[in-house]
N, C-alpha and C positions, 0 to 999 in steps of 0.2 A: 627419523625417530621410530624405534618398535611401537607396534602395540604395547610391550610391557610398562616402558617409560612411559606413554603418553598415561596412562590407566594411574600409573603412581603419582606421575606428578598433578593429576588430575583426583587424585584421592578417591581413586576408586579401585586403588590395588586389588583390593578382596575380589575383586571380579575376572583376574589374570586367567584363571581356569576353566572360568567358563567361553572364552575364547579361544584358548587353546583347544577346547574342546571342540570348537565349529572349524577350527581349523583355520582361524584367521592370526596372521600374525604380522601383513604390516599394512599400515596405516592406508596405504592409496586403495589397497581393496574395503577398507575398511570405510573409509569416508564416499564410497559408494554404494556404501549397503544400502539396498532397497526396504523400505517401508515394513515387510512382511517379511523380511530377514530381521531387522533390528525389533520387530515385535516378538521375534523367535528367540533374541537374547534375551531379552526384557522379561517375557516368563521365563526365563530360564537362571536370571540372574537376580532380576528381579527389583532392579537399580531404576525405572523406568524414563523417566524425562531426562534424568542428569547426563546420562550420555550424550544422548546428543544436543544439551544447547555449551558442553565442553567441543564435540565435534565442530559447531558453529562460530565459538570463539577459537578454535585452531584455524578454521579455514578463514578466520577475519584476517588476523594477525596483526599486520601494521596498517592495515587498511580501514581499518574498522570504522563503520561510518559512511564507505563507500559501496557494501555490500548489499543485499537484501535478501530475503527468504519468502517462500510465495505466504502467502496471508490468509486469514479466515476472512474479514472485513474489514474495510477503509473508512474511518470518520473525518470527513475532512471539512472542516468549520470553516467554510467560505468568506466568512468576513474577516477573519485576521488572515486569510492565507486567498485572496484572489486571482483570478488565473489570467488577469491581465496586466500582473507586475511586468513592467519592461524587463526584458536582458537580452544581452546582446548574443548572439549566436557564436561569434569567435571578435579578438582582442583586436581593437581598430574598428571593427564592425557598427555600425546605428545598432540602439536599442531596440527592439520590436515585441509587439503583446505576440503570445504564442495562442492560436483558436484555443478555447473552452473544449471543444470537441479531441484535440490531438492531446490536450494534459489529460481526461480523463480516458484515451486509449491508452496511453503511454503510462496511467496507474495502471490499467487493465493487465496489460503486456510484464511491467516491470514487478508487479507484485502476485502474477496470475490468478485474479482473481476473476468473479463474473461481475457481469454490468450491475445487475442486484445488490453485490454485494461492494458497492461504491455508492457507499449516502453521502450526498453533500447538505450540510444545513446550513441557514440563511434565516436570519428576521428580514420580515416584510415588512414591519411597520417602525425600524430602528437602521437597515441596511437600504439605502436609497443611492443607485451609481444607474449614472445614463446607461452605462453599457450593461444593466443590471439582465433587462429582459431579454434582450438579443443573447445572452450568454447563454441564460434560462432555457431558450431555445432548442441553443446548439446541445448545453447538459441533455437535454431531454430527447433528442434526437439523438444520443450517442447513448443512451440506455439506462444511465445512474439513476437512483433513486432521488431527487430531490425533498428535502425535507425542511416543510415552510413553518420555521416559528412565530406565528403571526401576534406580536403580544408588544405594547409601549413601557414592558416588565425592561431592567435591564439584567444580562446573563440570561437569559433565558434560550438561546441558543449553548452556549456551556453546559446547563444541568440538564439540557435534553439528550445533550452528547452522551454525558457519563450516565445518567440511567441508561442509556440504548445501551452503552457497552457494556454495563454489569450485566444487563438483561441478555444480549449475545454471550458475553464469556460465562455467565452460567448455562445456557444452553448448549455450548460446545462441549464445555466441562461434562456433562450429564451424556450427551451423547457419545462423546469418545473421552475415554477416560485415559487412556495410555497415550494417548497423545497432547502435548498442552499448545492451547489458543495460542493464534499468533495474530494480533489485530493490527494496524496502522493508522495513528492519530496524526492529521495534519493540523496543524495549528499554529499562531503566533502568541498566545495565550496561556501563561502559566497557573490559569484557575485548574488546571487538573491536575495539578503539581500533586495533590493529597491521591486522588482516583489513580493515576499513575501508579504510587507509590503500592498502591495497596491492590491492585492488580499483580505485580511485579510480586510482590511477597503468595498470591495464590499460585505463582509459576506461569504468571503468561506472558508471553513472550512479546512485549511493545518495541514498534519502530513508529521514530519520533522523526517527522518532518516539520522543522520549525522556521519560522524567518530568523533572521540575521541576526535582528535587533534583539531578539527574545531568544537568548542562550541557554543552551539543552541545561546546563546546569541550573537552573531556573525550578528544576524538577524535583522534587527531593527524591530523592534513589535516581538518580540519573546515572550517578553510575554504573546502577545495574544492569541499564539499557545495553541491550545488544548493538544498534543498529541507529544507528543517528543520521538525518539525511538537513542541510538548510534546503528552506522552501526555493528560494532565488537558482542555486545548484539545479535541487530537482527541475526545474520548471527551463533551463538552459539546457539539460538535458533532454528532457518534451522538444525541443526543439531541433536539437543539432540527430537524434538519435534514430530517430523515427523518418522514415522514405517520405519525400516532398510530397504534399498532396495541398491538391489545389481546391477550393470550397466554391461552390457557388453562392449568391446571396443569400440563401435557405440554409445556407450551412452543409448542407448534401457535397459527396467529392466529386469534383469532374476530373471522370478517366476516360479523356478523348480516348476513340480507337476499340475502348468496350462496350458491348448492347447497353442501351439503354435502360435501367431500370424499369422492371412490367409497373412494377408500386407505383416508383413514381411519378412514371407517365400516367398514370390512370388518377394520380392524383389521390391515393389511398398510399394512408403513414408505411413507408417501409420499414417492417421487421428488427431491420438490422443497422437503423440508424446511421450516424456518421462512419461506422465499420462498414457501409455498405463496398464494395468492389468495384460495384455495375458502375456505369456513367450517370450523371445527373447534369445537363442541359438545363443553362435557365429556361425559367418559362413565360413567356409575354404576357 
């Protein structure tokens, strides 16, 4: 497809010339324009976001759903979406929980964001699971924000959710204007069916990780979502996708054959969490 068609049937004809003008005219160069080239269209044309979430919806195509785009931040509501759903790693295979620690690299990895910018929230006095704390652990030793909503309220993890994200997507909005938020809500949970909707209408850009049972269409404006992922999916993926790594009871990797961690021999928190490299050795 030219640029010119993709521009028309994407109803932004009016813009053909100022393409022509940068001298772009087909598409494979075009869906590789860097950042500070499509800012050079954008004042130049002046169309700002719509190009590229049409660029986004070309490169889904039939796929869509199985994609993703790197992210501003991750809300991911722990108690409808826990990281010790069983799945199986391939067809035939036993079920198995995948670490706490490898699903929230493998957000890190899969949606490029930073550790910070990975809140997981939880009620402490409404969400009660044996493997609650031990998870707690590994979350917090792999970097993510944990966020305790300590309250015998119920939703009160939900409205903490959607304030944080209005309160982030006005922030991004304010800082960069020519580019629109791109957040990631994990959830089983259709109480943000309304906060969704109404994000979506300011131009931001939702990718929805949901369970099985709780269908993206559940959403109102779900079908304006880009980017739909099920929880179960994602979390077989955390598994099969990411290089074996083996944990000790701390949660720490053990990479027989590399130094020793100085941290955490010394018994002082390593830095760099469950991402560490170094080896970690139980300890008697």
């Amino acid at each position: 497809m030219s640029v010119d068609d993709f521009l028309t049937e994407a109803n932004l004809g009016e813009f053909v010339d100022a393409f022509k003008k940068k001298g772009y005219r087909s598409m494979a160069v075009v869906e590789t324009l860097t950042d500070k080239e499509l800012d050079e269209l954008e004042l130049l044309s002046g169309f700002r976001r719509t190009f590229r979430m049409e660029i986004a919806k070309r490169q889904a195509g039939d796929r869509k759903g199985d994609l993703a785009m790197a992210a501003d931040c991750v809300f991911w509501d722990f108690e409808n979406c826990p990281s010790w759903l069983p799945v199986s790693p391939a067809p035939g295979q036993p079920a198995v929980q995948v670490h706490a620690g490898v699903v929230a690299l493998y957000i890190m990895n899969h949606f490029r964001v930073s550790r910070l910018d990975v809140r997981v929230y939880y009620n402490s006095k409404k969400f009660i699971h044996p493997d609650m704390a031990r998870t707690k652990d590994f979350l917090c030793k792999a970097g993510v924000l944990l966020v305790e909503c300590s309250s015998p309220k119920p939703e009160v993890v939900d409205r903490r959710i959607m304030e944080d994200m209005n309160r982030e997507v006005n922030r991004l909005i304010k800082d960069r204007r020519e580019k629109p938020p791109s957040i990631v809500l994990i959830t089983g949970d259709a109480d943000y069916a309304t906060s969704v909707d109404q994000l979506v209408d300011r131009g931001v850009i939702i990718q929805l990780i949901h369970l099985e049972s709780a269908s993206k269409w559940a959403f109102t404006g779900s079908c304006r979502l880009q980017y739909t992922f099920t929880w179960e999916k994602f979390l077989h993926d955390a598994l099969v996708a990411l290089p074996k790594v083996h944990y000790n009871s701390a949660g720490f990797q053990l990479n027989t054959g590399k130094p020793d961690c100085d941290f955490y021999k010394n018994n002082v928190p390593c830095k760099f969490g469950t991402s560490c490299s170094f080896n970690h050795p139980e300890i008697s």
